[in-house]
C-alpha positions as CSV (number, residue, x, y, z in Angstrom):
1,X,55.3,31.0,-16.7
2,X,55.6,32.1,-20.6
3,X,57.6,35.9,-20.0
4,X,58.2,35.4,-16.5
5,X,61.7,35.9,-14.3
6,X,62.5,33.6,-11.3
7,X,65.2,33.3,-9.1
8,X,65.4,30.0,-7.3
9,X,68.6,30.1,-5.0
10,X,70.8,27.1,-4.4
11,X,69.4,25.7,-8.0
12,X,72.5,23.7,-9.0
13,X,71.4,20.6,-7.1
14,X,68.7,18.8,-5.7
15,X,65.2,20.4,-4.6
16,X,66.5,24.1,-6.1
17,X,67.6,22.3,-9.4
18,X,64.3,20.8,-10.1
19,X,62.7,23.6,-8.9
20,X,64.4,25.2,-11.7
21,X,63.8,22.4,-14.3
22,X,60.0,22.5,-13.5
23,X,60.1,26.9,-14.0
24,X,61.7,26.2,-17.0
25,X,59.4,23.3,-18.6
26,X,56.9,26.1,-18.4
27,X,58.6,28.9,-20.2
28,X,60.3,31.1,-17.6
29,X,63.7,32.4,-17.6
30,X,65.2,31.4,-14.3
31,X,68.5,32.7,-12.9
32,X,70.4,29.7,-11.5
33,X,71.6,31.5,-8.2
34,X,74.3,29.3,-6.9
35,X,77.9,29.7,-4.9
36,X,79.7,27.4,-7.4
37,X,79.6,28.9,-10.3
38,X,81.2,26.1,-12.3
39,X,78.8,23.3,-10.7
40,X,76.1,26.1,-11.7
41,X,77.1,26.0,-15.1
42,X,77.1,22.7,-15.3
43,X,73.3,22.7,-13.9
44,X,72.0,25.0,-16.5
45,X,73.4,22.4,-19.4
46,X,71.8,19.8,-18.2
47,X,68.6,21.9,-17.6
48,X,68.8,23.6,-21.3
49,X,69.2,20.0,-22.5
50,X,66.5,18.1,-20.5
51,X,63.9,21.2,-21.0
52,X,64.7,23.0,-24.6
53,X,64.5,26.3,-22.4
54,X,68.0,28.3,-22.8
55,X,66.7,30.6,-20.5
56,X,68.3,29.6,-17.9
57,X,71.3,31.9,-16.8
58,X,74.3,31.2,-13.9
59,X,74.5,34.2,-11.5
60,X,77.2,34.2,-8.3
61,X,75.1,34.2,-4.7
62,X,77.0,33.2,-1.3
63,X,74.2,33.6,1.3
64,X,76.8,33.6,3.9
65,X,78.6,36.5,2.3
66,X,76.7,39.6,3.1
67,X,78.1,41.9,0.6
68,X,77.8,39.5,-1.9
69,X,74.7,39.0,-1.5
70,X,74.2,42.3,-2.0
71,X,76.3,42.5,-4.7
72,X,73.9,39.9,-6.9
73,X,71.2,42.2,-6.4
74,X,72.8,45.1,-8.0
75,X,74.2,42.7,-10.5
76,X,70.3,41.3,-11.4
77,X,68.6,44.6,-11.2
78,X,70.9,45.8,-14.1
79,X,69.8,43.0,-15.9
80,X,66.6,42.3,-15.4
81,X,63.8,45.3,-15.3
82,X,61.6,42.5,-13.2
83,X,60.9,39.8,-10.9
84,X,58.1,37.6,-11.2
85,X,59.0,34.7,-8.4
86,X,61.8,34.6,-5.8
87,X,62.6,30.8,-4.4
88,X,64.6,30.8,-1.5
89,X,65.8,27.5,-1.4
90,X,69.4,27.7,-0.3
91,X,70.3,26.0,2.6
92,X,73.0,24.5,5.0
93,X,73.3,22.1,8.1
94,X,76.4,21.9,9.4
95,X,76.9,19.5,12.1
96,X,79.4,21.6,14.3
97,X,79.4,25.4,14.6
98,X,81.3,27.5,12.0
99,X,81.6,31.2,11.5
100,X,80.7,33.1,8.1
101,X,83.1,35.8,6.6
102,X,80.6,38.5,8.9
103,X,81.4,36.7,12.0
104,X,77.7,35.1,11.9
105,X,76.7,31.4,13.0
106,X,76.7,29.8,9.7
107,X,73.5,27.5,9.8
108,X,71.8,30.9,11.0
109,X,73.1,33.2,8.6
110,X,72.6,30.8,5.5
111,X,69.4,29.6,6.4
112,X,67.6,32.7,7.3
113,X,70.1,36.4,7.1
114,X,70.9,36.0,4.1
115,X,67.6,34.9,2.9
116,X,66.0,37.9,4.8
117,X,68.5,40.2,3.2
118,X,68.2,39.1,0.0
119,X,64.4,39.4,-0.2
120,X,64.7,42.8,1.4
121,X,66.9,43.8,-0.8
122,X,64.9,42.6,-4.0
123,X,61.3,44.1,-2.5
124,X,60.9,47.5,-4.6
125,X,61.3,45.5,-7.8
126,X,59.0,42.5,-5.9
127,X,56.7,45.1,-5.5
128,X,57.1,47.0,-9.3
129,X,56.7,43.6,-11.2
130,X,53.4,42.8,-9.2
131,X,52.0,40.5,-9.2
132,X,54.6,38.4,-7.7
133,X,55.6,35.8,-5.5
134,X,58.1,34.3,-2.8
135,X,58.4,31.1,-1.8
136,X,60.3,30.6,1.4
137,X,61.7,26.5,2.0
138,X,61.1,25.6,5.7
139,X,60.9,22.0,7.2
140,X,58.5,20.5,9.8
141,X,61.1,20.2,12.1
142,X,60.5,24.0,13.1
143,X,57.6,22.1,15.1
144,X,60.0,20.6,17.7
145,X,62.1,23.8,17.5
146,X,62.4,27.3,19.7
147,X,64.3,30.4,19.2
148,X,66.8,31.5,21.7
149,X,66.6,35.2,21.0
150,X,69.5,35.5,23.8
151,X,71.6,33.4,22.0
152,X,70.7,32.9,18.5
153,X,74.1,31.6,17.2
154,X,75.3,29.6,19.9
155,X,78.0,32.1,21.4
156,X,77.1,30.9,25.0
157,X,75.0,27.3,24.6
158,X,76.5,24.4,22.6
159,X,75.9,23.9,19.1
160,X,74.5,20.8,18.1
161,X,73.6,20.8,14.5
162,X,70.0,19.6,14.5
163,X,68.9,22.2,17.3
164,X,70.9,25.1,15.5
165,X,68.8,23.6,12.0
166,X,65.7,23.6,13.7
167,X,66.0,26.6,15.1
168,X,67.1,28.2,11.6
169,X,63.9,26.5,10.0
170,X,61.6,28.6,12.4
171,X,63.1,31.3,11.6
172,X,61.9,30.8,8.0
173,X,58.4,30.7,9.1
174,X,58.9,33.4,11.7
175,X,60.0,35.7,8.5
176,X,57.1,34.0,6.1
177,X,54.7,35.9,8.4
178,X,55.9,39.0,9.5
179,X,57.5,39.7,5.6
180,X,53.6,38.7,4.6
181,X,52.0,41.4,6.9
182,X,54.3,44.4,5.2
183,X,53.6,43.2,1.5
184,X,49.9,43.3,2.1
185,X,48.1,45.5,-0.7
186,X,51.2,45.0,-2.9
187,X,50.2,42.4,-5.2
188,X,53.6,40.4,-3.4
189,X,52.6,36.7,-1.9
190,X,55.0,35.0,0.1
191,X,54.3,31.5,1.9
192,X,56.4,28.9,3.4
193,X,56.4,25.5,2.4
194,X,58.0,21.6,4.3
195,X,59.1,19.7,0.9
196,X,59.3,16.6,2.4
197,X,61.8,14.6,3.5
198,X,64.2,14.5,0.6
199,X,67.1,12.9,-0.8
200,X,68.9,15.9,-1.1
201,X,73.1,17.3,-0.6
202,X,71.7,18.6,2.7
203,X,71.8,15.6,4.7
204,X,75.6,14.8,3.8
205,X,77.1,15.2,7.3
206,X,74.3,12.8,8.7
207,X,75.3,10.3,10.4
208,X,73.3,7.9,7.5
209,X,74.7,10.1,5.1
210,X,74.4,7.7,1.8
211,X,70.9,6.3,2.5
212,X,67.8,7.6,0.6
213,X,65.2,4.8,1.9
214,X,62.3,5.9,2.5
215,X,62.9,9.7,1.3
216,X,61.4,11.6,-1.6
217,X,63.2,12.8,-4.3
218,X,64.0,16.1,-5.6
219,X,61.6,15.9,-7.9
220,X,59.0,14.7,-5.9
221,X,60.1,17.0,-3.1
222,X,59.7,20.3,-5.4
223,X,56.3,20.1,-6.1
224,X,55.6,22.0,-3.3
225,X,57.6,24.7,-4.6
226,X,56.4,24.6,-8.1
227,X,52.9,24.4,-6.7
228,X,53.0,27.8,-4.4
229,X,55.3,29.0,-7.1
230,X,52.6,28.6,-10.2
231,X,49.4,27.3,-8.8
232,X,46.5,30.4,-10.2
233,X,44.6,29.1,-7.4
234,X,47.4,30.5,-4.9
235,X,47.3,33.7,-7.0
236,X,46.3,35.7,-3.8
237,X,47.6,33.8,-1.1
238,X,50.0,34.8,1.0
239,X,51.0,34.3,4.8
240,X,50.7,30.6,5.0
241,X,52.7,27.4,5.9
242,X,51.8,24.4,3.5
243,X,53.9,20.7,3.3
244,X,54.0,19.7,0.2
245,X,50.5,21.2,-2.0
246,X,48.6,21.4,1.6
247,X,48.1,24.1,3.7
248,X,48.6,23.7,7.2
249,X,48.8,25.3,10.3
250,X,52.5,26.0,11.6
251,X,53.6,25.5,14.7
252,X,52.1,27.9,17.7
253,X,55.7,29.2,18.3
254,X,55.6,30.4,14.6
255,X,52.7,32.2,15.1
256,X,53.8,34.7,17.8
257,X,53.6,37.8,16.5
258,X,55.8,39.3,18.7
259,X,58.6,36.8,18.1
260,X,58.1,37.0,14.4
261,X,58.6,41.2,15.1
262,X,61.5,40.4,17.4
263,X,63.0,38.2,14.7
264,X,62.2,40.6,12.5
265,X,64.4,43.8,14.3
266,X,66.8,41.7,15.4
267,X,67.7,40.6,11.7
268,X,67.5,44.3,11.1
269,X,70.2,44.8,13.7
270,X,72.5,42.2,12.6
271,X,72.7,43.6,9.4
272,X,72.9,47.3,10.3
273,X,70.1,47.8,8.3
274,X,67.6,50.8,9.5
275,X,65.0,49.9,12.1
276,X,61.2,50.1,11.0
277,X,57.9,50.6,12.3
278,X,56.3,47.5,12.5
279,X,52.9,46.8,11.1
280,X,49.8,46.5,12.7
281,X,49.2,42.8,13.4
């Protein structure tokens, strides 16, 4: 990763900070993109120190802020004239529904707007710095989940935390796939992947918030990151659901193309972003 530039989102704690650590330990300069920029800063000295990399630099995102999301991506594209690996790793699970600045479902918009927007937005130089990758964080809990396309944020049907994270998770996968089908020929790779079950902040409204039997940790849990982030092996790759460093199938409900276009215009729509012609399938 000698040269390279990553971008690992949510990196200040748990699965995004080792995801970090590991980038690092291998030469790359990794922006640290977090919402708290002082816990941020205090990530990147404890990364500096544990890995002898100071390339490791504290940049401002709020996935649940839509202009400044965009706002990070003007910021980093007058900074950096690349992008060699994008980790989306953010990601919330509220246990009661809450709204974001935009009015947006916030497990929803976290977990898979902002994400989309943010790799949208960071395509062209994706695409210029070929070849690239993205590595898009998704859980095996999408299995067990559907998408309400007539009520994706819980307007009409009540919230309940884990149906609304589920629901966010296939969305991921949903996104993997049809965002895999429009990079094809560009040198771009972009593959989900199920950490684990981790020992992470995520969990903290659980129920058994404070217990970590039985759970991976972080830096167990980003080896699955690291791997579809660095593997050569992976170089071409792309379009695929993996847990952990195997490739699996994903669920049949993440395989419908026409729910992964649906998702796909719908996002569009929510964002006022201009509609597209979708790709072949």
């Amino acid at each position: 990763m000698l040269g390279k530039i990553a971008i690992v989102t949510g990196a200040n704690t748990g699965l995004g900070l080792e995801t970090a650590r590991g980038l690092l330990a291998r030469g790359a300069t990794v922006v640290l993109a977090c919402r708290d920029l002082a816990r941020g800063e205090a990530a990147r000295a404890e990364l500096v120190a544990s890995t002898g990399n100071e390339n490791a630099v504290v940049m401002m995102l709020d996935l649940a802020n839509v202009a400044r999301t965009r706002n990070f991506v003007t910021r980093f594209e007058a900074k950096y004239p690349r992008l060699d690996l994008l980790v989306n790793n953010a990601g919330v699970w509220p246990r009661t529904r809450r709204k974001t600045p935009d009015g947006f479902e916030t497990t929803f918009a976290v977990n898979h707007l902002g994400p989309f927007l943010l790799t949208n937005a960071l395509r062209p130089l994706l695409e210029r710095s070929a070849p690239s990758r993205v590595v898009v964080l998704t859980s095996s809990l999408h299995f067990k989940a559907e998408v309400d396309f007539e009520d994706l944020q819980f307007k009409v049907r009540k919230h309940q935390g884990g149906i609304a994270y589920g629901q966010s998770k296939l969305c991921n996968v949903l996104f993997t796939l049809a965002l895999a089908r429009r990079l094809e020929g560009t040198g771009v790779t972009v593959n989900a992947v199920h950490p684990g079950v981790v020992a992470t902040e995520l969990s903290r409204e659980a129920p058994h918030a404070g217990s970590t039997r039985g759970l991976l940790s972080p830096k167990e849990g980003a080896l699955g990151s690291l791997h579809l982030a660095m593997a050569p092996e992976l170089a071409t790759v792309s379009g695929k659901y993996f847990e952990g460093l195997v490739e699996k199938s994903p669920s049949a409900a993440a395989l419908d193309v026409a729910a992964q276009e649906k998702l796909w215009a719908m996002s569009l729509a929510l964002l006022k972003l201009p509609p597209e012609v979708a790709p072949a399938p």
